[in-house]
TORMIRO-41328 format. One record per residue (C-alpha): residue number from 0; chain; x, y, z. Coordinates in steps of 0.05 Angstrom, whole numbers. Each point is the difference from the previous one (the first is absolute). Example, Ala and Ser with C-alpha at 12.3 -4.5 7.8 and 13.67 -1.06 7.14 Angstrom:
2
<rec><nr>0</nr><kette>A</kette><xx>246</xx><yy>-90</yy><zz>156</zz></rec>
<rec><nr>1</nr><kette>A</kette><xx>27</xx><yy>69</yy><zz>-13</zz></rec>
***
This chain:
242
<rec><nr>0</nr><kette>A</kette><xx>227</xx><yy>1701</yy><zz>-277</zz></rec>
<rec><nr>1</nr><kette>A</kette><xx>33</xx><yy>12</yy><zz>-67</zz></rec>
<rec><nr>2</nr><kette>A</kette><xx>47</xx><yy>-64</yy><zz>11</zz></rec>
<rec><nr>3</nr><kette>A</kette><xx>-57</xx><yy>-37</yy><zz>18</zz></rec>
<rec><nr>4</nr><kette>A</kette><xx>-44</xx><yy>19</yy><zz>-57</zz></rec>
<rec><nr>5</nr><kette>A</kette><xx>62</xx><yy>-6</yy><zz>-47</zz></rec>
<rec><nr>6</nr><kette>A</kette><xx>4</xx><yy>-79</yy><zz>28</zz></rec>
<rec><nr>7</nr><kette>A</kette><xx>-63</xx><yy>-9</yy><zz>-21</zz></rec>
<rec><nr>8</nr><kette>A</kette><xx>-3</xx><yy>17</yy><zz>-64</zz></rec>
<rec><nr>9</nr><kette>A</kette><xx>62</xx><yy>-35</yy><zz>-11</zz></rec>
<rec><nr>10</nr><kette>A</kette><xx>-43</xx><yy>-64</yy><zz>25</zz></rec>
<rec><nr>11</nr><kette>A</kette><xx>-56</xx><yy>14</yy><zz>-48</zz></rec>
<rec><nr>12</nr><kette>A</kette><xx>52</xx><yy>22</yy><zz>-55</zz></rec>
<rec><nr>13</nr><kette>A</kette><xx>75</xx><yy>-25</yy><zz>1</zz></rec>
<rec><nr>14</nr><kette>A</kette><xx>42</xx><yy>54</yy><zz>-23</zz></rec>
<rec><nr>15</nr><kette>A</kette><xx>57</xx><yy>-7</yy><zz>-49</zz></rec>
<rec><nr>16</nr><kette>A</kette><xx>70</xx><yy>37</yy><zz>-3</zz></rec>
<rec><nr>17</nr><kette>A</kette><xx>-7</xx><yy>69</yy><zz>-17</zz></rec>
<rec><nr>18</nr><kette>A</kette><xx>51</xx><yy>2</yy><zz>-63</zz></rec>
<rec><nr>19</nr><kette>A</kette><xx>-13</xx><yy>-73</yy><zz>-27</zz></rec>
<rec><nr>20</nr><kette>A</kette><xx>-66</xx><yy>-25</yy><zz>27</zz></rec>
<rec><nr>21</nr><kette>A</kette><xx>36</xx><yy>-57</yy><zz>25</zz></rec>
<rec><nr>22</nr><kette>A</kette><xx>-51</xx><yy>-33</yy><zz>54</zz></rec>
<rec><nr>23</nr><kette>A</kette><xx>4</xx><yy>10</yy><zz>80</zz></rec>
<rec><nr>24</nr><kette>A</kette><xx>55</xx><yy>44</yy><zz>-15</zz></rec>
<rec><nr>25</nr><kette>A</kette><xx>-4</xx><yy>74</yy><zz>24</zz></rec>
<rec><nr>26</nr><kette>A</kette><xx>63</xx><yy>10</yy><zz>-47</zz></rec>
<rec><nr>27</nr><kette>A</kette><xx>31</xx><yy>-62</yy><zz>-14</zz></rec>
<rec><nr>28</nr><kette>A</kette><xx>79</xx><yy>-11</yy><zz>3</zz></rec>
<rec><nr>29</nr><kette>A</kette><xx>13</xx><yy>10</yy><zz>-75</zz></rec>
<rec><nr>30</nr><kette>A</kette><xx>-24</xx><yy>65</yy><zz>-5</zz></rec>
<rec><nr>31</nr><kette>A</kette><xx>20</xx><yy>30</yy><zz>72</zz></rec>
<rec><nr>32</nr><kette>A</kette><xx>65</xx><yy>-22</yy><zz>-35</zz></rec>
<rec><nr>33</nr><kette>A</kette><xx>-6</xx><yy>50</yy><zz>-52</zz></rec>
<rec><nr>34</nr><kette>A</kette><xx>5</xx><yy>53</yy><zz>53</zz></rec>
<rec><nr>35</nr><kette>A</kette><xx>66</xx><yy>-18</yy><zz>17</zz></rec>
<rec><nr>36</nr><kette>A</kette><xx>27</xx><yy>22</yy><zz>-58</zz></rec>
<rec><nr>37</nr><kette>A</kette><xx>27</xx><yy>62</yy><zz>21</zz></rec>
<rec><nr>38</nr><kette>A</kette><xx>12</xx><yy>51</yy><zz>-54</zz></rec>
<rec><nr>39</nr><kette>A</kette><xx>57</xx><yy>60</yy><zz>9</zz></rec>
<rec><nr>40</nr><kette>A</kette><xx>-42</xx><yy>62</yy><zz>-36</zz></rec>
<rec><nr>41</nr><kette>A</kette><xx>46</xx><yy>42</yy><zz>7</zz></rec>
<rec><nr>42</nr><kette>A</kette><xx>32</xx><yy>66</yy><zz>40</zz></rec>
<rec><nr>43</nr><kette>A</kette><xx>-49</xx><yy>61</yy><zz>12</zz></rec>
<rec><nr>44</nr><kette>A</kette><xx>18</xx><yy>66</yy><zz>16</zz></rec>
<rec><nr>45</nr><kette>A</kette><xx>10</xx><yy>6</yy><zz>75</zz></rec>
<rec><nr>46</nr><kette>A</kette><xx>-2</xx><yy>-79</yy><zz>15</zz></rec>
<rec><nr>47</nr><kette>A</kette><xx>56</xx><yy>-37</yy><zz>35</zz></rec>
<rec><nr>48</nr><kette>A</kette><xx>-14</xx><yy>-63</yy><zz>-31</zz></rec>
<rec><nr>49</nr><kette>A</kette><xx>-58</xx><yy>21</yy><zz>-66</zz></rec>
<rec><nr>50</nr><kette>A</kette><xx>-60</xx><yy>-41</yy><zz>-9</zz></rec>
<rec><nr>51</nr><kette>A</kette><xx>-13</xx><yy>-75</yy><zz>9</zz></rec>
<rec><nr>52</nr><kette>A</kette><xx>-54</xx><yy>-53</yy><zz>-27</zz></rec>
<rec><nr>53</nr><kette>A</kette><xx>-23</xx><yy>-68</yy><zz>38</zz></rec>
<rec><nr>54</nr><kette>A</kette><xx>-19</xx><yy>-31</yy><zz>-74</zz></rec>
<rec><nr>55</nr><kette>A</kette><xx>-26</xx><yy>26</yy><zz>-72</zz></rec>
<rec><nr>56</nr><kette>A</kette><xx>-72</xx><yy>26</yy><zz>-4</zz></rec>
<rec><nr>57</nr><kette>A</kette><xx>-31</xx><yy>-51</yy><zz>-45</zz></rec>
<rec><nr>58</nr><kette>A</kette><xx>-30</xx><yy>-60</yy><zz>-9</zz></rec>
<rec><nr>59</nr><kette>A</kette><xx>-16</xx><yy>-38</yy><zz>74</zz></rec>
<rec><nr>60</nr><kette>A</kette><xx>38</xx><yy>59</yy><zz>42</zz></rec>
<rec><nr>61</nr><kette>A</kette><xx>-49</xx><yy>45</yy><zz>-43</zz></rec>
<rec><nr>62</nr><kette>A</kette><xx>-59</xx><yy>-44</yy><zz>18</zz></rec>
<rec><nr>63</nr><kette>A</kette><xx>21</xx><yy>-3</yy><zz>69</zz></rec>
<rec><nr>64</nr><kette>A</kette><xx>8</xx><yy>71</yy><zz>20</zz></rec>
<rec><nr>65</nr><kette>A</kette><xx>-58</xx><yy>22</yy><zz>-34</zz></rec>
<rec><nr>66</nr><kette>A</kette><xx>-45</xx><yy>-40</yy><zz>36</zz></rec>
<rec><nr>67</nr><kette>A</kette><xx>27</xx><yy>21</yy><zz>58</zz></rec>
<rec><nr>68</nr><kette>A</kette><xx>7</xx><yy>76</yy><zz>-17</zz></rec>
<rec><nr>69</nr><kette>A</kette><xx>-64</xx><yy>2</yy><zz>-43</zz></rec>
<rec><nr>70</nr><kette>A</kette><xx>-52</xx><yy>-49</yy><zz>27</zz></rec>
<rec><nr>71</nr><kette>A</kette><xx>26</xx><yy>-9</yy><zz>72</zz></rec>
<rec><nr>72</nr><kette>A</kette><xx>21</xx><yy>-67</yy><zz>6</zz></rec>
<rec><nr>73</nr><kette>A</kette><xx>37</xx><yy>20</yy><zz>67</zz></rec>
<rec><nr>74</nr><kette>A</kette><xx>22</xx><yy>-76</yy><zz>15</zz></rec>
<rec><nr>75</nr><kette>A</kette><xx>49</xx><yy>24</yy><zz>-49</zz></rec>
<rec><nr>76</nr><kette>A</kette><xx>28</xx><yy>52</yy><zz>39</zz></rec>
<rec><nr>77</nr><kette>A</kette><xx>44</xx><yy>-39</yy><zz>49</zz></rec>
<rec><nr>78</nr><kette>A</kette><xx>40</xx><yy>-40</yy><zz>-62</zz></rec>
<rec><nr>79</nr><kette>A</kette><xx>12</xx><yy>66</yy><zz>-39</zz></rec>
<rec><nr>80</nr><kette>A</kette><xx>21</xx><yy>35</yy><zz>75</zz></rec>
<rec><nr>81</nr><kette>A</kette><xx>46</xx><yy>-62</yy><zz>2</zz></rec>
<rec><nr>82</nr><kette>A</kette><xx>25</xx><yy>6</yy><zz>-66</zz></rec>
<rec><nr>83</nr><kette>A</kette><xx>18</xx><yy>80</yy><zz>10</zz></rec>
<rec><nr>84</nr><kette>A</kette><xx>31</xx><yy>-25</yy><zz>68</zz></rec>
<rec><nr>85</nr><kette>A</kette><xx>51</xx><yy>-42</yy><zz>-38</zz></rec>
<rec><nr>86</nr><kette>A</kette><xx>16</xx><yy>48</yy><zz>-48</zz></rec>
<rec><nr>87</nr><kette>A</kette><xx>4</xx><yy>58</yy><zz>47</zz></rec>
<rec><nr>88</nr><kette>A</kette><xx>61</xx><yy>-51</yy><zz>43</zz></rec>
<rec><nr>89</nr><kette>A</kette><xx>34</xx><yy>-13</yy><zz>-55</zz></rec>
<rec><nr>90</nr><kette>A</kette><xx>0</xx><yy>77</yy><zz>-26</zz></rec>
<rec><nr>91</nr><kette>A</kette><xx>15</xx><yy>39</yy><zz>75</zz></rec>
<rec><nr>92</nr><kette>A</kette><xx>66</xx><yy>-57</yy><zz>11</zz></rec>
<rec><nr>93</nr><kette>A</kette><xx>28</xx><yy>14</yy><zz>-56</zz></rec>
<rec><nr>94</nr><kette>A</kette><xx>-7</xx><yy>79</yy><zz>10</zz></rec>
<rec><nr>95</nr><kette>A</kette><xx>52</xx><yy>27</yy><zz>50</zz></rec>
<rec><nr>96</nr><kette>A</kette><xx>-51</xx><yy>56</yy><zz>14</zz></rec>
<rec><nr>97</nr><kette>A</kette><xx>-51</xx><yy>-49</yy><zz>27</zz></rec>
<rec><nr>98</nr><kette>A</kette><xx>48</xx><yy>-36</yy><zz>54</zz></rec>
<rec><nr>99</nr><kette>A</kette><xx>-25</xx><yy>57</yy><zz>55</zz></rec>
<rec><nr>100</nr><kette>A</kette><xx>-74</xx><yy>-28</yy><zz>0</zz></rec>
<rec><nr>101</nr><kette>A</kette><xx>22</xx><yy>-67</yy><zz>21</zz></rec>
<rec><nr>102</nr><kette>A</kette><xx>-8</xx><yy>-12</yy><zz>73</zz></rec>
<rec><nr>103</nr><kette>A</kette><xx>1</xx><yy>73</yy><zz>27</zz></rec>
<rec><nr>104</nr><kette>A</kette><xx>-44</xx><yy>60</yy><zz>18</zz></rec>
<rec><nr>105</nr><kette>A</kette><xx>6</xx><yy>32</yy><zz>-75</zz></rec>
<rec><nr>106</nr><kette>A</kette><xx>-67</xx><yy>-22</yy><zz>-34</zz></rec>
<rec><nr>107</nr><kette>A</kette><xx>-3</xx><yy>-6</yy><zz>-74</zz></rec>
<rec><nr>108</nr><kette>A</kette><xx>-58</xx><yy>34</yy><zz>-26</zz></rec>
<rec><nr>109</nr><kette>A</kette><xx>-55</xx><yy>-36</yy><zz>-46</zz></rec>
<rec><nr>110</nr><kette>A</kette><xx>-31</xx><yy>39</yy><zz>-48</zz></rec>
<rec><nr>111</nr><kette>A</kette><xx>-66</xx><yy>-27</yy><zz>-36</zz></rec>
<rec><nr>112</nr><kette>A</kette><xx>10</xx><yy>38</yy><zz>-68</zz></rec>
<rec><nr>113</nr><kette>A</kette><xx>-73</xx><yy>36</yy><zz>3</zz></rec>
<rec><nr>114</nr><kette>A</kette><xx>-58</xx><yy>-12</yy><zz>-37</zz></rec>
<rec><nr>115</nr><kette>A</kette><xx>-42</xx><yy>48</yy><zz>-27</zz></rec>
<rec><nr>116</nr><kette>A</kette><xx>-79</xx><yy>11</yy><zz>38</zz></rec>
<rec><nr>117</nr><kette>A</kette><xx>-27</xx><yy>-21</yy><zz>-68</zz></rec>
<rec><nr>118</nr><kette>A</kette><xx>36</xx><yy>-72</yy><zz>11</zz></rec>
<rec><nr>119</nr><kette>A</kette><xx>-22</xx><yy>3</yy><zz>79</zz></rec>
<rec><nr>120</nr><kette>A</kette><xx>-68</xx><yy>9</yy><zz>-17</zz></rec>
<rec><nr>121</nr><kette>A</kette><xx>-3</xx><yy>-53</yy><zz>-50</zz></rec>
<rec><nr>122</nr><kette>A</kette><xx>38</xx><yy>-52</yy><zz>37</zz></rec>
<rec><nr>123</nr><kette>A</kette><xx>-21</xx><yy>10</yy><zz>71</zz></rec>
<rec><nr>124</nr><kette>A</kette><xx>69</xx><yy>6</yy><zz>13</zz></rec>
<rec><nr>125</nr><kette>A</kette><xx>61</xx><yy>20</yy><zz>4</zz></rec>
<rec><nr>126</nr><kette>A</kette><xx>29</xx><yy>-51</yy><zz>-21</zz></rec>
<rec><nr>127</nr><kette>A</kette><xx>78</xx><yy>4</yy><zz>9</zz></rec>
<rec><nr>128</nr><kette>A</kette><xx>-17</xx><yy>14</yy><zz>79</zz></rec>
<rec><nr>129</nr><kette>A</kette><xx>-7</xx><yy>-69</yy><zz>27</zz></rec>
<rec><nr>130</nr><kette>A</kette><xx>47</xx><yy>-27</yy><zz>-43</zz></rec>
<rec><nr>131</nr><kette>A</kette><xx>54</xx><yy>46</yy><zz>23</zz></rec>
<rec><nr>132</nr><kette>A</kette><xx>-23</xx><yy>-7</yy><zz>75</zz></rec>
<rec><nr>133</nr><kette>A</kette><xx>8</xx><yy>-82</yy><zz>-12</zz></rec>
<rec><nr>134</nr><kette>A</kette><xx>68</xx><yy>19</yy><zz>-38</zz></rec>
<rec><nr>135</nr><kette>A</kette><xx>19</xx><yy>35</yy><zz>64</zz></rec>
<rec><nr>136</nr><kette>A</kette><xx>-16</xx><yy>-51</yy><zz>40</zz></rec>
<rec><nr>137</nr><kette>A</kette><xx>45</xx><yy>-56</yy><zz>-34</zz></rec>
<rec><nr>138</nr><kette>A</kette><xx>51</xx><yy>44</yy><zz>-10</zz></rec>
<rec><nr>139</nr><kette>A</kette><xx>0</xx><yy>15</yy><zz>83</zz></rec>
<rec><nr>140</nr><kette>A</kette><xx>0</xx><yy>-76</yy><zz>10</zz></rec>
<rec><nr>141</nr><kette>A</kette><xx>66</xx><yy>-5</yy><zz>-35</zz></rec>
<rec><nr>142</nr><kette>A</kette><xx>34</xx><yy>52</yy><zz>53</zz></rec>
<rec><nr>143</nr><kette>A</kette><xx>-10</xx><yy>67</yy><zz>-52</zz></rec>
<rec><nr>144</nr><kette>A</kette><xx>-33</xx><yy>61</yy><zz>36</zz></rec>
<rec><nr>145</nr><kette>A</kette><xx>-59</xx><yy>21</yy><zz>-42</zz></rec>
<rec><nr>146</nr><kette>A</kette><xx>-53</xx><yy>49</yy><zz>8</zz></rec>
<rec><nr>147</nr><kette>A</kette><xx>-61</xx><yy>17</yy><zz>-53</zz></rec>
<rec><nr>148</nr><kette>A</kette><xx>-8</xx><yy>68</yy><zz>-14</zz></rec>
<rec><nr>149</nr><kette>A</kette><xx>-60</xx><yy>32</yy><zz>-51</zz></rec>
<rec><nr>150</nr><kette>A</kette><xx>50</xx><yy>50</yy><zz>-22</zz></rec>
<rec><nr>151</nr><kette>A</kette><xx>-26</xx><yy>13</yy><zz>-75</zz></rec>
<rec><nr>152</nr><kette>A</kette><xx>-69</xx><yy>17</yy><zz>-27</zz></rec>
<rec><nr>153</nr><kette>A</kette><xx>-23</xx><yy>12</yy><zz>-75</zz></rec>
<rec><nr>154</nr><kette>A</kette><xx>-65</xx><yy>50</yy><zz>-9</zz></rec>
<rec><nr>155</nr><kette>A</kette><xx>-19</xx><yy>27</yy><zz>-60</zz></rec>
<rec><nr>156</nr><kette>A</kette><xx>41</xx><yy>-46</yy><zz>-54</zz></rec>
<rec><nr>157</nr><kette>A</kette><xx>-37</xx><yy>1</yy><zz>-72</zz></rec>
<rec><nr>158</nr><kette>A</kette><xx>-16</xx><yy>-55</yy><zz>-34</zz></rec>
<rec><nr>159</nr><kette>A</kette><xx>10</xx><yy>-82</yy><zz>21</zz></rec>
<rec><nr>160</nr><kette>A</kette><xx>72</xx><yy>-29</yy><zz>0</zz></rec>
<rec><nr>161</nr><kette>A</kette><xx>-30</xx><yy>-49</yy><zz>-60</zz></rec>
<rec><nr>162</nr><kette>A</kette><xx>-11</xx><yy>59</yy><zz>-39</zz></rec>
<rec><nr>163</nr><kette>A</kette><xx>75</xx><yy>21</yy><zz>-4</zz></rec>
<rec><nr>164</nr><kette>A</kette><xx>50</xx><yy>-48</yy><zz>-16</zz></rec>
<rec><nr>165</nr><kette>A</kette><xx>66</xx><yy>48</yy><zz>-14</zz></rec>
<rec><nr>166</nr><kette>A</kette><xx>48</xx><yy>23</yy><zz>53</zz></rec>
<rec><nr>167</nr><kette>A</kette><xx>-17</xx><yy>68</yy><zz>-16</zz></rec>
<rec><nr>168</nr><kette>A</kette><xx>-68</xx><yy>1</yy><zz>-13</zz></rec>
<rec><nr>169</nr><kette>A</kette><xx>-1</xx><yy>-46</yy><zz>81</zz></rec>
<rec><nr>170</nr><kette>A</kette><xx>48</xx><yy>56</yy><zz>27</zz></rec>
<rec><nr>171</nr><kette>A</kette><xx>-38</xx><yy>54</yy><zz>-31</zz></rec>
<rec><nr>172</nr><kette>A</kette><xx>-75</xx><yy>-31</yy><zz>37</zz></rec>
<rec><nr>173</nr><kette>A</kette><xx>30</xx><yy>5</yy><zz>68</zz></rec>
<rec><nr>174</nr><kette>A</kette><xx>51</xx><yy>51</yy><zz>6</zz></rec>
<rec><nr>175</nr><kette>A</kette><xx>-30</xx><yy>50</yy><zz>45</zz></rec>
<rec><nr>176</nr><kette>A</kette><xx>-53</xx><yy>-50</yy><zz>26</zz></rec>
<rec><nr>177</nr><kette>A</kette><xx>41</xx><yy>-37</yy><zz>50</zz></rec>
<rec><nr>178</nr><kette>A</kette><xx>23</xx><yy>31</yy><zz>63</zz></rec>
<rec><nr>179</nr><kette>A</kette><xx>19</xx><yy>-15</yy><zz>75</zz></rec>
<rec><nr>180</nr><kette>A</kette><xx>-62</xx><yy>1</yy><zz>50</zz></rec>
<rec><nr>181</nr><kette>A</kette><xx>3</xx><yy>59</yy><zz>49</zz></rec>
<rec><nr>182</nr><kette>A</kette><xx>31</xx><yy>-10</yy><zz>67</zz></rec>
<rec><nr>183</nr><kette>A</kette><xx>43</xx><yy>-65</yy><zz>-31</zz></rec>
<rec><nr>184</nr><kette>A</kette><xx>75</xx><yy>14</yy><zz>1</zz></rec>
<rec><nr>185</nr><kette>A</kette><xx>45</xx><yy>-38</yy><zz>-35</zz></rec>
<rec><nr>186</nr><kette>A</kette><xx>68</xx><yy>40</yy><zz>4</zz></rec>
<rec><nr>187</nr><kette>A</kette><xx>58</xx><yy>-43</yy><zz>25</zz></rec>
<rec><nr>188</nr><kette>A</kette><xx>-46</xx><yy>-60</yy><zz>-10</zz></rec>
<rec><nr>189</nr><kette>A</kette><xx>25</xx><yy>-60</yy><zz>-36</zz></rec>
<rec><nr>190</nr><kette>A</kette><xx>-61</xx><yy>-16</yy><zz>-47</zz></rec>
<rec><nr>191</nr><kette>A</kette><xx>-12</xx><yy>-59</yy><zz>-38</zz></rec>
<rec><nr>192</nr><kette>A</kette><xx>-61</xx><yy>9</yy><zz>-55</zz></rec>
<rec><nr>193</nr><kette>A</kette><xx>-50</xx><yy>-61</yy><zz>-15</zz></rec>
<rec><nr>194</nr><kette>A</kette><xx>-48</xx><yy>-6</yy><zz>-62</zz></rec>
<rec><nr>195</nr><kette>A</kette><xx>-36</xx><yy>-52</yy><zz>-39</zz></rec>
<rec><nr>196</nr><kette>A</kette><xx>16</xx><yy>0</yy><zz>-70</zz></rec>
<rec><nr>197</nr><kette>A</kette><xx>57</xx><yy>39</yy><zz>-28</zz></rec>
<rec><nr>198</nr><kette>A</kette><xx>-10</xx><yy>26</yy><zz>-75</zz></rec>
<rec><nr>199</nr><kette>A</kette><xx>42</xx><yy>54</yy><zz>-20</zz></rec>
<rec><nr>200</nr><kette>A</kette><xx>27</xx><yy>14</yy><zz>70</zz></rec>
<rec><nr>201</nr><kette>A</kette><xx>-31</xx><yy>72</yy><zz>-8</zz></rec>
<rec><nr>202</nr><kette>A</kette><xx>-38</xx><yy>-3</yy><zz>65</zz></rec>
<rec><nr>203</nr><kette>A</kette><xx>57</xx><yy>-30</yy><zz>35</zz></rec>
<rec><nr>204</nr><kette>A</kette><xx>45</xx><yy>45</yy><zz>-26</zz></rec>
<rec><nr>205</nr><kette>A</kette><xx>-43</xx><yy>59</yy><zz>22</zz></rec>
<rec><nr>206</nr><kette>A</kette><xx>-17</xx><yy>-25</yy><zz>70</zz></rec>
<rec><nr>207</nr><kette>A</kette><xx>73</xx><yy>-9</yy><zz>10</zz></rec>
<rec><nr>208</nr><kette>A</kette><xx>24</xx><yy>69</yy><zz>-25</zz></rec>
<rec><nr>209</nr><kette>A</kette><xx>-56</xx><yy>27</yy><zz>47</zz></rec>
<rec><nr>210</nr><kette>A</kette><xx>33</xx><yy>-31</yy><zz>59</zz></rec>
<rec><nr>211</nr><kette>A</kette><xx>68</xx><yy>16</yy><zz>-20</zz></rec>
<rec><nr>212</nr><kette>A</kette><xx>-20</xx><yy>75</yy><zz>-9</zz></rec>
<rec><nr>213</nr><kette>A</kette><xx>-30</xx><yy>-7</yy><zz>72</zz></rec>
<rec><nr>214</nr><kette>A</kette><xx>69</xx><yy>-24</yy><zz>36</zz></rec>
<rec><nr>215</nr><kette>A</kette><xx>-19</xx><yy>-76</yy><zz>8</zz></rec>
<rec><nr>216</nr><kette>A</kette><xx>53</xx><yy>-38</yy><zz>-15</zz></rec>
<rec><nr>217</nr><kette>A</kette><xx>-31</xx><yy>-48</yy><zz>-52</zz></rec>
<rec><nr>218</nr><kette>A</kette><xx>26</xx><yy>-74</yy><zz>-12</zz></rec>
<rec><nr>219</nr><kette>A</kette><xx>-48</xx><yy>-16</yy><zz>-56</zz></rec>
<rec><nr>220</nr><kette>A</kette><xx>-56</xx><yy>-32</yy><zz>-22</zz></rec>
<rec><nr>221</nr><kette>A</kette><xx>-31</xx><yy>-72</yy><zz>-6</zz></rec>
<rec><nr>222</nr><kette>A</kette><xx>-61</xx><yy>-23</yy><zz>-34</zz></rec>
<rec><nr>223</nr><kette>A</kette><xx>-38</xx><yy>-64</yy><zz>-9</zz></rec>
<rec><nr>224</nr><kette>A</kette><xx>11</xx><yy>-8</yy><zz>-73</zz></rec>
<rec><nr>225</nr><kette>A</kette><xx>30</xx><yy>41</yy><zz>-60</zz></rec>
<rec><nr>226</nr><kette>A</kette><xx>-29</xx><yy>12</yy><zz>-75</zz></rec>
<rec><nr>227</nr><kette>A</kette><xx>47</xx><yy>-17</yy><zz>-54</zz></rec>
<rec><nr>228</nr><kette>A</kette><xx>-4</xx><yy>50</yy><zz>-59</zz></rec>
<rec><nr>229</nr><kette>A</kette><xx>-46</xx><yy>-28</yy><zz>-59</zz></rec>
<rec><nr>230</nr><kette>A</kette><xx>49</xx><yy>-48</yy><zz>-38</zz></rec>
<rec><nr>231</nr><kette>A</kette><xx>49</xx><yy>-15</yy><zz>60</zz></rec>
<rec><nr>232</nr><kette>A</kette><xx>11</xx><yy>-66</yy><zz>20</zz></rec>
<rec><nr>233</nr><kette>A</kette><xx>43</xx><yy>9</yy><zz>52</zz></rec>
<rec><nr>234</nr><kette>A</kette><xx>40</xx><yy>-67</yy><zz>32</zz></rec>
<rec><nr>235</nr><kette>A</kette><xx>2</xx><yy>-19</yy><zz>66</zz></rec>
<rec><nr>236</nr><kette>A</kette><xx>57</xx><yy>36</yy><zz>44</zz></rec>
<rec><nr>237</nr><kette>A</kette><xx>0</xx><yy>56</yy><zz>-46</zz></rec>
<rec><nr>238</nr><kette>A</kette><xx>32</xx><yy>65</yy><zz>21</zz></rec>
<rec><nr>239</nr><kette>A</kette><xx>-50</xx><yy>54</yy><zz>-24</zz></rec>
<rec><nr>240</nr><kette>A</kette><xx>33</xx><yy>70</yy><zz>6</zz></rec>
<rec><nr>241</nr><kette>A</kette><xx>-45</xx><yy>58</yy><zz>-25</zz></rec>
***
């Protein structure tokens, strides 16, 4: 019923891309082409392989992922899935410690970085959940063993993300708010951490010391799109190491 009603208004009005309004486009070539430019962030404590971006958070790729995250435009969802997919296949082959998941019974675990009940009640959603579950699904197709697990939570963080825009003053908002849901064990567990937007990496960095503290052997972490710091113009194929 929601595909069909989603038709419909598509009939009675056309959409345009989500980053560039292009018409008919539900993100046109040009800008799904900005997430494919995959950014290095850096190592984190713990990681195998650090943090990774599909594109820069700004202009269309800003556009885009907003609508999707913020005013659930979930036609989105499969392109940006697609887009982590790509990124995620060229990360795990070129990380030694990834060969294992491909074609045998040793699933990688997918992590949706959490989202605070605040955000869930606001959005409906959760919104890294599908995405990852499509993620997993792509990432099965081309012979890796994958399974999603809702490993993390956040309760009780202060304050929105918007509000703090320093690595400390991030780290400081959610240390002690994230933690691994009962009953979910990750030890020995090869973990691989997804997120939207990375800013300061703090939330990253703390989801991924969590899991290290907990035995899980963690790879890393991948995210749809990373902020530069204010004045950065950062070129394309840029190593960034924190």
């Amino acid at each position: 019923m929601r595909a069909l009603a989603r038709e419909l208004l598509n009939l009675l009005l056309p959409r345009g891309c989500a980053g560039c309004d292009r018409p008919d486009w539900v993100l046109c070539p040009d800008c799904q082409a900005l997430l494919a430019d995959h950014r290095q962030l850096g190592l984190l404590p713990g990681s195998a392989i650090g943090a990774y971006s599909c594109g820069l958070y700004r202009g269309p790729v800003r556009r885009a992922i907003l609508a999707w995250k913020d005013h659930g435009d979930e036609e989105c969802e499969p392109i940006l899935a697609e887009a982590l997919a790509q990124l995620a296949v060229e990360v795990l082959q070129a990380c030694p410690a990834s060969q294992s998941h491909q074609s045998t019974d040793r699933p990688l675990l997918l992590l949706p970085a959490p989202s605070s009940g605040r955000s869930m009640r606001a959005r409906g959603r959760w919104q890294m959940l599908p995405l990852v579950r499509m993620l997993s699904r792509l990432l099965r197709a081309q012979g890796y063993e994958t399974r999603v697990c809702r490993a993390l939570s956040l309760r009780g963080a202060p304050g929105k993300a918007v509000q703090t825009t320093g690595s400390g003053q991030r780290s400081q908002r959610i240390k002690g708010h994230v933690s691994i849901r009962p009953g979910i064990a990750v030890a020995g567990q090869s973990v691989l951490l997804l997120d939207d937007i990375i800013t300061t990496g703090a939330t990253m960095g703390e989801c991924l010391s969590l899991l290290d503290d907990a035995g899980a052997h963690v790879l890393g972490g991948l995210a749809l799109a990373w902020t530069p710091p204010p004045g950065d113009t950062p070129e394309s194929g840029d190593s960034l190491a924190q």
